[in-house]
N, C-alpha and C positions, 0 to 999 in steps of 0.2 A: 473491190479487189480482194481477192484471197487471202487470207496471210499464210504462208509458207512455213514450216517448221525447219526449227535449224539444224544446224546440220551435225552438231553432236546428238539426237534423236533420230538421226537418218542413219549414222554411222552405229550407233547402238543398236537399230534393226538389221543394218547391214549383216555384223557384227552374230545376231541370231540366226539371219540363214544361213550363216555361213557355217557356223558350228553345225547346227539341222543336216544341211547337206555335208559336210566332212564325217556327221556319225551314222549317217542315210550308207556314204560309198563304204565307210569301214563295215558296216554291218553285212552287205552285200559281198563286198571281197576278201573282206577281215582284215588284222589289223596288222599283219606279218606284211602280206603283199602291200597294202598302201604305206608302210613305212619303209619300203626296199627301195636303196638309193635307183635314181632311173623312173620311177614307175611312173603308167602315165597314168596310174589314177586322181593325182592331183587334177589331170584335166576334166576328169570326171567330175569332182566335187563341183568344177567351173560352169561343166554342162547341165548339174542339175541343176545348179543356182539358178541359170538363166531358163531352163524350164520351169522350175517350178515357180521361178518370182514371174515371169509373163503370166505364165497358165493362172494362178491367183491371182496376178493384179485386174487379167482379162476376167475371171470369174466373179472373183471377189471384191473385187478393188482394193488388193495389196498382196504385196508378200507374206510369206509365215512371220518371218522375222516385224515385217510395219503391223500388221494384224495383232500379234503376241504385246509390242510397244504401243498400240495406240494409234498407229499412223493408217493413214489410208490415200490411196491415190484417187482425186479427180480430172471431170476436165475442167483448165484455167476457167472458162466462161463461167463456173461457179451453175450451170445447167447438169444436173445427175444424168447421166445417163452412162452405159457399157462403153467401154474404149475398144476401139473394133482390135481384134486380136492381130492385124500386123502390126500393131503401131506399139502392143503392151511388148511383142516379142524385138521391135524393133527398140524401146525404148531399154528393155533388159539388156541386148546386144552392146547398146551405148554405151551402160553400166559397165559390164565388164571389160570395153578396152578402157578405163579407169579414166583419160584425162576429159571427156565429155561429162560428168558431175562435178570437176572441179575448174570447168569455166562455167563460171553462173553472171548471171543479170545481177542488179541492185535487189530484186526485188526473192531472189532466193534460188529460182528457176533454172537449173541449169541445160546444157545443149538436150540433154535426155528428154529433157522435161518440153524443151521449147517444141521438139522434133515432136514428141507424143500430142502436145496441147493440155501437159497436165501439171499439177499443181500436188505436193505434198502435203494432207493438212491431219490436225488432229482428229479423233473423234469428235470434241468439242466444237469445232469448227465445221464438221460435217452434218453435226445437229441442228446449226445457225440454219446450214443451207439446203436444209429436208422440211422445217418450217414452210 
């Protein structure tokens, strides 16, 4: 079995995309309009989070922010291989309606994670399982 990284390590990569993507829309729209009460750039920030964390986790196997900390996404079966891209964009979708990361299993997993088939682990851990 996997071991899963906790979830102040998840929240600390969170935490980096989200700053990435909040200085990604300011840079593009600047910092007048994303700070004007109303604006819907906020949901910008939301949509690149969730693109850019699929598109990496689908490429890469993670987001900027897990990549940056260390973390990387597999699949549970502890078998390397690419997580086919509905499932990395489905898994990000899960993410951002917030309460599917914070119903989790014993074992770490939460609905995101069960729906994708993947597991959160470290580099460390990713090393064990390229052996």
């Amino acid at each position: 079995m996997i071991e899963n990284v906790s979830w102040a390590r998840r929240m600390g990569a969170l935490l980096v995309d989200w700053i990435l993507c909040t200085l990604a829309v300011i840079i593009v729209v600047g910092f007048d309009s994303y700070t004007d009460p109303g604006s819907p750039t906020s949901y910008a920030v939301l949509v690149l989070f969730v693109v850019e964390s699929a598109l990496l986790t689908w490429l890469a196997g993670g987001s900027a922010g897990k990549l940056l900390t260390g973390l990387c996404v597999v699949p549970a079966d502890g078998h390397l291989r690419r997580l086919p891209w509905w499932k990395a964009f489905g898994r990000q979708i899960l993410i951002a309606l917030i309460i599917p990361p914070l119903v989790f299993r014993a074992d770490g997993r939460g609905l995101h994670d069960i729906f994708a088939g993947t597991s959160t682990v470290t580099f460390k851990t990713l090393r064990t399982l390229i052996k």
